[in-house]
N, C-alpha and C positions, 0 to 999 in steps of 0.2 A: 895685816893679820896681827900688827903689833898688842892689841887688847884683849886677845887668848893667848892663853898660857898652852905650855908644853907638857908633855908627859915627862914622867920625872928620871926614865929610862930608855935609853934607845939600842936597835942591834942595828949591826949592818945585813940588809935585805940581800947584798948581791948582787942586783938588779941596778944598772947605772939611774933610767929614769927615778925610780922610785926612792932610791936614797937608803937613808934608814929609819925603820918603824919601831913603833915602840916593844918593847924589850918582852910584853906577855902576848902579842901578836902572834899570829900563825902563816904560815907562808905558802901558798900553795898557787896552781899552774890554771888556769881559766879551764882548760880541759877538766879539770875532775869538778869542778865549779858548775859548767852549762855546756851544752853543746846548740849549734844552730843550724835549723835547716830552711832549706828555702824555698822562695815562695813558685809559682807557676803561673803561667797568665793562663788566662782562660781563655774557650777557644770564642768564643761569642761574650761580647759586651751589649749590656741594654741601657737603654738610657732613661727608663724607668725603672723602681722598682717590682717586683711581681712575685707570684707564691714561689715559694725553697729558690730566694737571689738575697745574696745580699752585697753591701759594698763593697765595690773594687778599689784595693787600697795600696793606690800607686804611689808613689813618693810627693808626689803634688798635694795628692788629696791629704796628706797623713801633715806635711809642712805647714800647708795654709787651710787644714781645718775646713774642705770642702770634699763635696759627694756629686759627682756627675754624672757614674758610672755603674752598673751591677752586673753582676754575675752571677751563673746557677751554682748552685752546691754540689758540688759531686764528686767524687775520688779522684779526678786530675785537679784538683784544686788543692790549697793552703787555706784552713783558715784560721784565723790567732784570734786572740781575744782582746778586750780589754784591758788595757795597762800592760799588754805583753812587750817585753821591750826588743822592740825591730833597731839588724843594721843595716846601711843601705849598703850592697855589696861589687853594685858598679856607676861607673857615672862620677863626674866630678864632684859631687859630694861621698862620693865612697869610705866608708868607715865612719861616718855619723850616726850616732843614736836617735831613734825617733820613737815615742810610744805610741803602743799601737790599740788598735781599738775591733769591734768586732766588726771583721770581715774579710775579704781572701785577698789574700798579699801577691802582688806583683814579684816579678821572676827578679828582678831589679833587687829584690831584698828576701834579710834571711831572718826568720823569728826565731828566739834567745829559748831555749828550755834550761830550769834548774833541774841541777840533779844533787844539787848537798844544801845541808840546812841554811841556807840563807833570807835574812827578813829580805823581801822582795825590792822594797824601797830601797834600803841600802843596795844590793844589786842594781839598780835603777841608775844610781848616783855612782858607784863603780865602773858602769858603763860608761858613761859621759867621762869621768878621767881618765879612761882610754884612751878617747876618740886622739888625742894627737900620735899617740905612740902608734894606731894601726893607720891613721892616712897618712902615717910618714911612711910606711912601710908597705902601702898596695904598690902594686904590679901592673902591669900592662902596659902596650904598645899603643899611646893616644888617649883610650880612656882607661883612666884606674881602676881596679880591682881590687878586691879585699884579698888578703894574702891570708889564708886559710886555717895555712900552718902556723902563721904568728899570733893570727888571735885565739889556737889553741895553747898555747906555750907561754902568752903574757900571763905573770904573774901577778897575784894580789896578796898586801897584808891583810889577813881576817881577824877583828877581835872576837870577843863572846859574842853571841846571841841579842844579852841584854844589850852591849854595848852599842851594836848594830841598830839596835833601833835607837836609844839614844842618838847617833849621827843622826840619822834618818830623819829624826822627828827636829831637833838643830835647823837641821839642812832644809828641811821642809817651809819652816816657819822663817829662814834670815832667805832664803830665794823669792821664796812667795813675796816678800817686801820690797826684794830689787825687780820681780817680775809686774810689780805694780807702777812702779817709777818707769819701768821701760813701756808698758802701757802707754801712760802717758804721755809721753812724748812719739809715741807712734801715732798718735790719737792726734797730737799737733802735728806731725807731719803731714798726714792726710787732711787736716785743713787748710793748711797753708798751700797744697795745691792744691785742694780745691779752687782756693783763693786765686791760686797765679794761671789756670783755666779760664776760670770767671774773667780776668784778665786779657786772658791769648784773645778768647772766646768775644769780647768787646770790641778788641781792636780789628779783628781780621774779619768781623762782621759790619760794623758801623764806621771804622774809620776812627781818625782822630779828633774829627771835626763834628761838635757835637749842633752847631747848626746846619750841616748839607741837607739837602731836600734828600727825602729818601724814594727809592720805590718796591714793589714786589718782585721780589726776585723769580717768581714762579716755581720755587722749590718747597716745599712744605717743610720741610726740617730747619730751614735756612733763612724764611723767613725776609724781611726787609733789607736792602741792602744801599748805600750810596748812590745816588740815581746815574752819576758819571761812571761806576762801574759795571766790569760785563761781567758773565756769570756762565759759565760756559764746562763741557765735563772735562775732567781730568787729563785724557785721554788728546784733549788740542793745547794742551799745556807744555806737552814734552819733546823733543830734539829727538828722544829714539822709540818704539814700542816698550812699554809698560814688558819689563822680563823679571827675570828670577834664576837662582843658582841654578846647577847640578841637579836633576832626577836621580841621584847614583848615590852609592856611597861610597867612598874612596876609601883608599887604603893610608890609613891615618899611620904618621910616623912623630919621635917626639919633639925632632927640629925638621923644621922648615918652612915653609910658604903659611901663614895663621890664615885657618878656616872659620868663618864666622857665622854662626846660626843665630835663632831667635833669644838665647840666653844672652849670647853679647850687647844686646842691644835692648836688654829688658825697661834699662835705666833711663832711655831716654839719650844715650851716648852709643859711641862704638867702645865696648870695654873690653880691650885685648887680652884679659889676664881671663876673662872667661868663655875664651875662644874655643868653638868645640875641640878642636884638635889643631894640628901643620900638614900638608900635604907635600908632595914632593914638586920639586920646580916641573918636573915632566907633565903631571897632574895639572898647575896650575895654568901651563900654557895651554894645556887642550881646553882646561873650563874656560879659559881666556875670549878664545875664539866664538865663545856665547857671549859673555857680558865679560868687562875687563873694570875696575869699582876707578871713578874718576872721582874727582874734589868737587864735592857739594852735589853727590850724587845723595838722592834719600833712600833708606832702605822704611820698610813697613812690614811686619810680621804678619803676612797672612792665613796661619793655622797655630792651632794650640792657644794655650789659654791666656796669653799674651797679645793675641789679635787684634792689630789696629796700634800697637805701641810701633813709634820712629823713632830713626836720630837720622843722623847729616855725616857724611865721610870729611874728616877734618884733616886728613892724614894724605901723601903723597905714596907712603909707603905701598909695598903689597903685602896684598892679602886677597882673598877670595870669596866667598859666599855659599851659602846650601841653599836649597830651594825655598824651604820655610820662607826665606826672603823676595818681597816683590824691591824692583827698583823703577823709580822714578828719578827721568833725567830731566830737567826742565832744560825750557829754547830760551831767547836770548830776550823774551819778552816777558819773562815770568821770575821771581827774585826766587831762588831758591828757602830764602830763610825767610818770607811770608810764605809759600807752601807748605811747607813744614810747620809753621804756626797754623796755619789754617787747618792740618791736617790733624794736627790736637786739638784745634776748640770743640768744645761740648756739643754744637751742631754738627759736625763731622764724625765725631765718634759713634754719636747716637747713628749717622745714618750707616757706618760701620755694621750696627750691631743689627740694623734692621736687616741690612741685604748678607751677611752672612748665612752660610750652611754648615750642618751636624754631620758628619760621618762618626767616628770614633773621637771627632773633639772637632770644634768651632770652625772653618775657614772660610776665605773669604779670596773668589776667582779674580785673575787679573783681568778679564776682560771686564768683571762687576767692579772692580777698582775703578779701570778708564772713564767707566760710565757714569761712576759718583760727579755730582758738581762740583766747581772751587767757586768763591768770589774770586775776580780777578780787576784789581784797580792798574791806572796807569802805573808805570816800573817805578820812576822816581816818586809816586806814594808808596808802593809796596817796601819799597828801601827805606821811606820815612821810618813805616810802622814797625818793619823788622827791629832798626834799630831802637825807637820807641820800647820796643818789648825785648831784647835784649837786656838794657837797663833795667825794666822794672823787674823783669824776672833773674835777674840777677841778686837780686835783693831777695826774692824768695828763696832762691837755689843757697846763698849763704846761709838762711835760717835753719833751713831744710838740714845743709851738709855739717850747723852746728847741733841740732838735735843727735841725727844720726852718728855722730861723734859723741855726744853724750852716752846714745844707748850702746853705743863697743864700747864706752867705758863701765859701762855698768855691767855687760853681759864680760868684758874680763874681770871683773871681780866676781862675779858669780861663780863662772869656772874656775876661778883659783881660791875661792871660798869652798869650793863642791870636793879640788883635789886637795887642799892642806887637811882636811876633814876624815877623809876618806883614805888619807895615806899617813894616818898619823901627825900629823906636824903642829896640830892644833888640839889640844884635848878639852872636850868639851862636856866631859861625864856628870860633872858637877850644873850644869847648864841647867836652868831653871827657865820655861816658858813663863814671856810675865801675864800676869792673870788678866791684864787688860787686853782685847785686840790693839795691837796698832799695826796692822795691816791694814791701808785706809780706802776705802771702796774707790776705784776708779773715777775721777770726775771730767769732768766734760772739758776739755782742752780748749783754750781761746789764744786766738793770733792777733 
């Protein structure tokens, strides 16, 4: 922030996070600011639109800019508007800002009403430098909560009217420009697996040998396959039946035995840090006695909007599993780390999406798991190719993990452009938008 200047006077706010603002600044409590109330589910979801419904806007749909869902209008319901700014009030993202748009908000969040003069936008951007000061401070046993009292009590520096929108219109214009650059390289993400798909998807269909005779596999999604391979379902691949967590919901506590549902494993990993919850060891020995999680065991998310995403158990440690999870154990004929490639290439997923069903969101049965095909080549090929694609996709996964390092460097400088702005530390009143755009239209990303 060394290339804005500061205000030419400062007070002390009182307030440890906040520091001190500048010296014509007003001080006041979020409470006399906004209050928030919260959303309701509704008691029936459609999965069309239809007359007096409109969308259901659960924290999914409002994150990734999707609509699967609607609901009637009626007095048990919430509905907020457009640009109304929602927080999420339980759930591991608990105490994040999300804008919200027109539709009835999920019981999961709470829509923000102004009650003092404030330009909206700057409100907007107030919000968001919160967001660390209330999810350090939710509550709850397992999952966090928004703490009620605190996000009535945090304070804000206010300047004038004018000045507020000054920030605003600042803030609008230097994000918009780091919000384009983070594009971008989201944009190369998603090519580059593309790319390393196209890959999994080559190898664990044709092999590595690009003159074997090939023949028809008898599968329509699947196509040709190495004529010395067999091809056979799922279900004669594995050492034990195709199972799954817990039907139950446990009594989550904040240490103990890591409980792993379909977010840990969104990435393609088992990622412990976004473990639903810990259960108690007493808990994990009775889930035990259903499925207990072994090394190079595969999990696959069978419901919710993540359906068909795997990883592999890498770990000796424990931990345990929710149902959302199917497991596949493979026998002593089958290489675990070609199943799992197989179970990503673009022929498998497709046929994923085909035998899936809708209730209130996507799943897909373990008996219609069993049933899907695999290719299955001799072990010490499967071993060839696993390692084959280890390497190569090795090479994607560092491109990947240096994009994605690029855009946390960029979304940290946005948030701490958004709070030095918003909390004084940067005075920008003098700020002149330059007459040219150079906020540069998105372009097409190449790997």
């Amino acid at each position: 922030m060394a290339k804005y200047k500061t205000y030419p006077e400062y007070k002390d706010s009182g307030v440890e996070w906040l520091g001190e603002i500048p010296n014509h600044w007003e001080m006041l409590r979020h409470k006399y600011v906004a209050f928030f109330i919260k959303g309701k589910n509704p008691t029936i979801l459609l999965e069309q639109p239809l007359k007096n419904t409109l969308p259901y806007l659960s924290m999914e749909c409002l994150r990734n800019n999707i609509n699967d869902k609607y609901a009637l209008i009626s007095n048990d319901v919430r509905i907020v508007l457009k640009g109304q700014p929602l927080i999420i009030w339980d759930g591991s993202n608990a105490g994040e800002f999300v804008k919200g748009k027109l539709g009835i908000l999920s019981s999961t969040m709470a829509a923000a009403i102004l009650t003092y003069p404030l330009y909206p936008q700057y409100y907007w951007y107030l919000c968001i430098s919160i967001e660390p000061e209330i999810r350090k401070n939710a509550t709850g046993m397992g999952i966090p909560h928004i703490n009620g009292e605190e996000l009535k009590r945090i304070n804000f520096g206010i300047p004038s009217l004018h000045e507020q929108m000054k920030i605003a219109t600042f803030l609008d214009h230097e994000t918009a420009k780091i919000d384009n650059l983070i594009e971008k390289q989201q944009q190369l993400i998603e090519l580059l697996k593309e790319k390393r798909q196209a890959v999994i998807s080559h190898a664990v269909t044709k092999g590595l040998n690009p003159d074997v005779p090939m023949k028809d596999s008898g599968v329509e999604w699947l196509g040709d396959v190495p004529k010395h391979w067999d091809v056979c379902a799922i279900k004669h691949i594995v050492s034990t039946p195709i199972t799954d967590g817990p039907h139950e919901t446990p009594d989550f506590i904040d240490d103990g035995i890591p409980f792993i549902s379909a977010e840990a494993i969104s990435s393609g990993v088992i990622d412990f840090d976004k473990k639903r919850a810990c259960i108690s060891i007493k808990d994990h020995k009775r889930f035990s006695k259903k499925y207990s999680p072994q090394f190079n065991d595969i999990y696959m998310v069978k419901s919710g909007a993540t359906t068909g995403i795997t990883a592999i158990v890498e770990t000796y440690d424990d931990f345990n599993i929710w149902s959302p999870l199917a497991v596949i154990r493979c026998n002593d004929y089958s290489n675990p780390y070609f199943v799992i490639n197989f179970m990503r290439s673009k022929p498998f997923q497709t046929a994923i999406e085909l035998n899936w069903s809708y209730g209130t969101q996507q799943n897909i049965g373990m008996g219609v798991i069993g049933n899907l095909h695999i290719a299955r080549p001799p072990v010490s090929e499967a071993i060839e190719i696993a390692t084959h694609l280890r390497a190569k996709c090795s090479k994607f996964d560092e491109l990947i993990d240096i994009a994605m390092m690029q855009i946390s460097i960029m979304q940290e400088r946005r948030t701490a452009l958004i709070s030095a702005a918003v909390t004084g530390k940067i005075d920008v009143r003098d700020w002149v938008a330059p007459e040219t755009q150079d906020v540069e239209e998105p372009q097409e990303a190449t790997a």
